[in-house]
N, C-alpha and C positions, 0 to 999 in steps of 0.2 A: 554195549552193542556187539551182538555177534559177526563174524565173518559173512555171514548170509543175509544180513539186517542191516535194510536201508535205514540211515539215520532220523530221530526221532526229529523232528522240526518241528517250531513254534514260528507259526507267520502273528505277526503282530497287520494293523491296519487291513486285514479282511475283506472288510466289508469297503474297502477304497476301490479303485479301477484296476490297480496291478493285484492285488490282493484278492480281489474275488476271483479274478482268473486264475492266479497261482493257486490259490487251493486244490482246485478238481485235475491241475495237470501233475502236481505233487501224489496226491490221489492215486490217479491213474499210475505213476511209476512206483506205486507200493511204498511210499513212505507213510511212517506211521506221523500225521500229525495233529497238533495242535494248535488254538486260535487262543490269541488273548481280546478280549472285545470290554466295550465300555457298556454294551449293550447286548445279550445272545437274544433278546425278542427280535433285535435284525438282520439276525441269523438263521429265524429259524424259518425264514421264507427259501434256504438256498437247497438246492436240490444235495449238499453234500452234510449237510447239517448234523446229520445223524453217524458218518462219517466220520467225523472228526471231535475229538477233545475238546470241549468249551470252558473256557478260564474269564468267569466274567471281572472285569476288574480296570483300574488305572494305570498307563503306562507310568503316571507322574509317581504312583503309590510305590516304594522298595519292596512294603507287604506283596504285593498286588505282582509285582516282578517275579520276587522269590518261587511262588505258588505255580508261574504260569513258567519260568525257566526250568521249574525241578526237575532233574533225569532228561533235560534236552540238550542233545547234540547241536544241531545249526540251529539260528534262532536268524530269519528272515527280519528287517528293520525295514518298517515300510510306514512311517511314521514321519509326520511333519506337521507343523504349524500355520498352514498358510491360509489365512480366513481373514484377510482385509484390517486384520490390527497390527497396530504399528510396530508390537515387540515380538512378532514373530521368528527374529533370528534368536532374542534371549530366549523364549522358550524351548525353541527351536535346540539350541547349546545346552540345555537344563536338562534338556530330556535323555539327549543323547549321552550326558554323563552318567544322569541316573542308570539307565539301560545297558551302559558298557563297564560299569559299576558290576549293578547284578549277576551281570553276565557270567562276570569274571571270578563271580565270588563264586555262584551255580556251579562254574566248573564245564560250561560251555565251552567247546573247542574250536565252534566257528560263528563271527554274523556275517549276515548277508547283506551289504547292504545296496537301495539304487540310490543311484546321484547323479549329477547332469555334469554331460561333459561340455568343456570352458578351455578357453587357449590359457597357455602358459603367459604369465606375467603382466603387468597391467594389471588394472583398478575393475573389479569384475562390478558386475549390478546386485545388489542385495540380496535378489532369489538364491545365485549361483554363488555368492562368495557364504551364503548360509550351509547351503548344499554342499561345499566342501567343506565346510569348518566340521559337521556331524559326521562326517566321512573320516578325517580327520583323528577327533574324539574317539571315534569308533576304536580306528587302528588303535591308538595310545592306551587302548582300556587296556589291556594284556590279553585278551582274548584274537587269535587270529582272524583277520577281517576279509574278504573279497570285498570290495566296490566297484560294481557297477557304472559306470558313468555314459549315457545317455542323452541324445538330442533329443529332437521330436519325434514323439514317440505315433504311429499311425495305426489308427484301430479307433474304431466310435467307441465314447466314453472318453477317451484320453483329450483332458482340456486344450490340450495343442492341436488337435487334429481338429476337433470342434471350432476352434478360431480359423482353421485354415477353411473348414469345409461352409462356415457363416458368412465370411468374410468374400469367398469366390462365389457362394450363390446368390447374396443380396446385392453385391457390385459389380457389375456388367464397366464402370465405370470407376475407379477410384485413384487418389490423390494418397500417397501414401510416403512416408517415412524413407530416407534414405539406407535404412537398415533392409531393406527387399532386396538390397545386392549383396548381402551377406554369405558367406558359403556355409551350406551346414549341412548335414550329415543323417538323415532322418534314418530311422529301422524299425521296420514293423512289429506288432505289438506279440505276435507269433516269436519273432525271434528275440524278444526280448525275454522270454518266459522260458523258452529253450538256453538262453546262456543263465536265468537263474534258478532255475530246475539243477542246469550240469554245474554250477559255481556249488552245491551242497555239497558236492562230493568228487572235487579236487584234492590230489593226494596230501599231503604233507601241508606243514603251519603256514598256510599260506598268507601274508599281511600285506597286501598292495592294495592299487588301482588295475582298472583295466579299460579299456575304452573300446565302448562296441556301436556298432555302426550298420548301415545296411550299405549295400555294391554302392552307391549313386553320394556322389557329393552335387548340392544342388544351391541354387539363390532361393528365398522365401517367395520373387517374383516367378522361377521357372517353375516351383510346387505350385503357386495359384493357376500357371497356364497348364501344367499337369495334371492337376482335380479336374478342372474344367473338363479339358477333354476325356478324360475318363468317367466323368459325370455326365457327356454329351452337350455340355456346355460351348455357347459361341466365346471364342479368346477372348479373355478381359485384356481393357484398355488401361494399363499403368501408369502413372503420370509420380515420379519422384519431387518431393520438397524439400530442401534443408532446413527448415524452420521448425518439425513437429516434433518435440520433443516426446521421449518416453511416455513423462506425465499426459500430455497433450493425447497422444498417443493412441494409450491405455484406456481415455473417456472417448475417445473417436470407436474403438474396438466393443467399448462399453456398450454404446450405443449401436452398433449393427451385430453385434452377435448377442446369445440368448447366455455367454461366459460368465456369473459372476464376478462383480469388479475386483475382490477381493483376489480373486484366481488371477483372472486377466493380468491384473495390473504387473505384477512379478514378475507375470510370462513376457507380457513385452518389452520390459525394462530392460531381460535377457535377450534379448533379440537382438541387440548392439551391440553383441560375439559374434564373431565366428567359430561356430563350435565342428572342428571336424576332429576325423581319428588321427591321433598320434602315431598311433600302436595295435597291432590286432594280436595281441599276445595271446588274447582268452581261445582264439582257435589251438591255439598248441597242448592248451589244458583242456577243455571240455570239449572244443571242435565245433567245427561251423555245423548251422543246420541241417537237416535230412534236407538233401538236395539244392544246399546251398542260402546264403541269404535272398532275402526274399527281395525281387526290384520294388521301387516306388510306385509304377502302376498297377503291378500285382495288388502290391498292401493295398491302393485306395481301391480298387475293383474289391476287395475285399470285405474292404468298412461299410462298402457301399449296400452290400448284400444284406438280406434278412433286415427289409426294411418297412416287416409288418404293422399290425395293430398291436398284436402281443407280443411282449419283449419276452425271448424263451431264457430258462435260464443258464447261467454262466456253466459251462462244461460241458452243455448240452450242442453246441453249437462255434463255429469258428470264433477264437476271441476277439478276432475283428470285428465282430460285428455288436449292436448295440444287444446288450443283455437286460434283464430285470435288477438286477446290483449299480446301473448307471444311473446318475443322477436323472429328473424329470427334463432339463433343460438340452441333454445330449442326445445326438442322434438327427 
């Protein structure tokens, strides 16, 4: 790579909620990239398609690595196992070897990876104590890592936002989990794309964490009175129980949101963190947003937007808002 050449990137998961958005903003800032996909026929619906290097193959395959790593600089990690089976952290750990394996053999100098931010110490919930373990793996391959780590993430298509946005419109009324008093730390799906756009091209071997956040530390109760009004919704009525366990939870959630149980379930199970920032190191390296993070009403006025019949596609429009790359249940 020359002095004047933005780094070659390989976004692996694509065709996912952060992935179809990262392509076109990668794109846009003249990076030459690359997609590794299990499929390019569901790719070649995206308006960047023609765009970008297509490496159809398996993340699990070394063959399949090798071909889609070749001559790449950052290799974006946006891969995960979470589809409602029960060994999703072992594959979860499988994969992450394999890929920071090849990485390292390729001759990669950076991955990118996201992950959800989690307090320190204590017995985490299975989604998040996964979430770090491939974080983890990442760094220990030899290859220098950035991670990412991340709360709720706000932008339609993002399964947390969806639970937040199903959950405030069907219940004017609800009984809910004593985890609503939780503090956390949400950031908009804009700024989330802007610290991993700028995390590609951080000087020197960089191998940490970072924790990125938006202005507002909130409870999941003040987010549901927050959508609301910003949705023009009348204030829901909250009512806390100590009895409803995760599990319990997760089929309560099941049932009034249009989530996946397999998605949901994880997510709420993590919900019994408090997940706020530590640290806002990544501003010192890459730097906060054009014109700062984005507040929590902005982000959902945001999500809210471009709320047609036709879903336009991913690049074409704010990535808040729901695209043609998001699943049929979001939005």
């Amino acid at each position: 790579m020359t002095s004047d050449q933005q780094p070659r990137v390989l976004v692996t998961g694509a065709t996912g909620y952060i992935g179809s958005r990262l392509v076109p903003v990668l794109l846009a800032d003249d990076h030459r990239v690359r997609v590794l996909t299990r499929s390019a026929d569901r790719l070649r619906a995206r308006n960047w398609a023609d765009d970008v290097e297509v490496v159809e193959g398996d993340a699990t395959s070394r063959q399949d690595l090798e071909t889609a790593l070749a001559d790449v600089d950052v290799a974006y990690y946006l891969l995960h196992s979470m589809d409602g089976k029960d060994d999703f952290e072992h594959r979860d750990r499988e994969l992450a070897r394999t890929f920071g394996l090849a990485a390292q053999e390729a001759g990669v100098r950076r991955i990118v990876y996201l992950s959800g931010l989690h307090p320190d110490g204590g017995q985490l919930s299975t989604h998040l104590a996964s979430r770090v373990e491939v974080g983890d793996l990442l760094m220990a391959s030899g290859v220098p890592t950035v991670v990412l780590q991340a709360a709720i993430i706000i932008g339609s298509g993002s399964a947390s936002f969806e639970m937040l946005r199903h959950l405030t419109k069907k219940l004017p009324v609800m009984v809910t989990p004593k985890w609503v008093d939780n503090r956390i730390q949400p950031i908009a799906i804009s700024d989330i794309l802007h610290y991993l756009v700028g995390a590609a091209t951080i000087e020197g071997e960089v191998n940490r964490t970072f924790d990125v956040g938006g202005p507002e530390v909130l409870t999941y109760s003040e987010m549901i009175q927050r959508y609301a009004a910003a949705a023009g919704l009348r204030p829901r009525t909250i009512r806390t129980v100590p009895v409803l366990t995760p599990s319990l939870a997760s089929h309560w959630v099941g049932l009034v949101t249009p989530v996946p149980a397999g998605i949901a379930k994880p997510l709420v199970g993590s919900l019994i963190h408090e997940v706020v920032c530590q640290e806002n190191d990544i501003d010192d390296v890459v730097g906060p947003p054009a014109g700062g993070p984005t507040a929590f009403d902005d982000a959902v006025r945001a999500a809210l937007g471009g709320q047609g019949k036709e879903r336009p596609e991913p690049g074409t429009v704010d990535p808040a808002q729901i695209t043609a790359a998001d699943p049929d249940w979001a939005g």
